[in-house]
N, C-alpha and C positions, 0 to 999 in steps of 0.2 A: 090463623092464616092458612088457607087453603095451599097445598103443593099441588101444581097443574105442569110439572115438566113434561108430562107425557099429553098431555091434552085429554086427558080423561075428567068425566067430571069425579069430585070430591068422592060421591057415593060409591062411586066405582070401585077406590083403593080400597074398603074395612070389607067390600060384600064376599071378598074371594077365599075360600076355604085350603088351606093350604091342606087339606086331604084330598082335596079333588086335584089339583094340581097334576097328576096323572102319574104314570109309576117311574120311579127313583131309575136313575141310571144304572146300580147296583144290583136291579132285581128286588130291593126292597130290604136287602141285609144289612143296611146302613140303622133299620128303624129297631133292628133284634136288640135284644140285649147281650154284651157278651161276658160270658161266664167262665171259670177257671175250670178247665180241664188235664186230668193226669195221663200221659202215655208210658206204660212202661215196655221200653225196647230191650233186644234182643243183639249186640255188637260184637264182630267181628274184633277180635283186641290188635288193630293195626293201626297207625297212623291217616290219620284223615276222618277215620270212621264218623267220629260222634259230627265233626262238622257238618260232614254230605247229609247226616241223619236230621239234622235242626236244618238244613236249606227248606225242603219240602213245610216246614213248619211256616216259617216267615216267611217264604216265597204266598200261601196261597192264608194270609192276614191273619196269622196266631201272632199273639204277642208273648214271648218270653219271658216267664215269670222265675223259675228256677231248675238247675238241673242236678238231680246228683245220678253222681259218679258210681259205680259201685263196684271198683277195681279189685277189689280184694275179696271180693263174691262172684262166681264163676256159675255159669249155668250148666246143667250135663251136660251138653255140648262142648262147654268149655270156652262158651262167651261170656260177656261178660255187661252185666243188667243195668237198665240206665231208666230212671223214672225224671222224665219232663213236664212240670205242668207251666200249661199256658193258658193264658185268654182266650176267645173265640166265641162265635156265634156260633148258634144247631149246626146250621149251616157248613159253615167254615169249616167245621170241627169235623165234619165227615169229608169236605174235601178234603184233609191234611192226612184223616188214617188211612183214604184212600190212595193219597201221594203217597207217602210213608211205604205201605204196599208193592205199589208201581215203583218204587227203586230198591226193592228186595230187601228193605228193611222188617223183621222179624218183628212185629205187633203182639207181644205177649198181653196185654191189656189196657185197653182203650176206656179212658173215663166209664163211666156205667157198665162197659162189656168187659163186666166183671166173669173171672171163671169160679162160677159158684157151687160146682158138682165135682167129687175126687173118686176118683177110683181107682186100687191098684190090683196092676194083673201080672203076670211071669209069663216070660219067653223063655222059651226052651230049643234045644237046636246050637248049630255050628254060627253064633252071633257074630264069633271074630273075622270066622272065614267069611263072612255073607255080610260084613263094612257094618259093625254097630254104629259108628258115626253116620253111616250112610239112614238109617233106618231110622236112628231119632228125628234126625235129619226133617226125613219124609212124615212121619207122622205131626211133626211141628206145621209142614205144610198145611195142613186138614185145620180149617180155619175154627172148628168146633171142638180143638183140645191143645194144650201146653203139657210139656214135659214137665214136670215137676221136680222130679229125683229120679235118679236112678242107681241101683247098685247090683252089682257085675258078680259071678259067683264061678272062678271057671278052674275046680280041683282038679281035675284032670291038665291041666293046661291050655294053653291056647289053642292048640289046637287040633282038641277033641270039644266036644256038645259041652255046652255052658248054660248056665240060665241067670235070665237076670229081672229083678223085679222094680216096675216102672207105676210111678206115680202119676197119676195122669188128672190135672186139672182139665174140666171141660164147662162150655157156657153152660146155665139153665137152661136144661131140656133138650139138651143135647149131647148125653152121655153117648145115648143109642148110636148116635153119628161116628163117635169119635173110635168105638170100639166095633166096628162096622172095618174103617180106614185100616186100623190096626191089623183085624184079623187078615182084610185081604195084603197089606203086605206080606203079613207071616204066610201066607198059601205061596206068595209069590215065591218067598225064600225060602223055604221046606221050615219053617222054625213053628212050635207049637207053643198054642198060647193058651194060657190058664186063666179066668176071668167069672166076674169077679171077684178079688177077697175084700171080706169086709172084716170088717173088728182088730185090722192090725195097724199096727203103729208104722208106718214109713218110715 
């Protein structure tokens, strides 16, 4: 029995290609597939943090798969590491590291942007007087390297010349960039920098 609710003939209903149909209200992200992706963040240890940090996630269609926590591991800075992985599409997934960004969440590693080059170099100079928090700080900015370690060396006291030797994760192929960033903060703040060493143990 033929269905004629619309007044079409029969042949009409089976001819129509639901790929022609024309493009998706979504832009077409409905048809991706979506896949598990890992972010590891960078938080502030204050109340509210980790929440504000997942809005940008499920705000722009990540689905929340798990989070840990990692309270009792502190980053040089002295935050503290939070790996999230979710759902999402290509798509998606670059909206979210880009929100994540956009509200001054610290993006130490984004599913595949992996930091897969190490280098470790020595700063030299008055670190205390010239805000070592400030300076890790800035170098974390420089989207082509992570803080890894760092450890402080300052016999004299604080406040005479200190050095301290920093382990510096950076993407593939982008060590060049990251010790670029470095050196010009050290021009900025009189501090000298020794780079790279290789064959040592962090």
């Amino acid at each position: 029995m033929s269905d004629r609710r619309d007044g079409a003939p029969e042949n009409a209903v089976d001819d129509s290609d639901p790929a022609d149909s024309g493009p998706s209200p979504d832009g077409g992200r409905a048809s991706a597939t979506p896949s598990t992706h890992t972010v590891r963040l960078e938080l502030v240890d204050e109340p509210g943090q980790l929440l504000a940090a997942l809005h940008p996630i499920a705000d722009n269609g990540g689905n929340l798969l798990s989070i840990y926590h990692e309270r009792g591991n502190k980053t040089p800075r002295g935050r503290i590491p939070v790996e999230v992985d979710f759902e999402a599409t290509p798509d998606r997934f670059e909206e979210i590291v880009d929100a994540l960004r956009s509200e001054g969440v610290n993006v130490m590693q984004a599913g595949t942007e992996r930091y897969a080059e190490e280098v470790t170099i020595l700063l030299f100079g008055h670190l205390i007087d010239t805000d070592l928090s400030d300076t890790l700080s800035r170098i974390e900015t420089c989207e082509s390297a992570s803080v890894a370690d760092v450890s402080l060396a300052a016999p004299q006291g604080t406040e005479e010349a200190s050095s301290a030797r920093l382990r510096l994760e950076a993407r593939a192929g982008e060590t060049d960039a990251a010790l670029a960033a470095v050196r010009e903060l050290a021009a900025e703040k009189e501090l000298r920098v020794v780079e790279p060493l290789t064959g040592v143990d962090a």
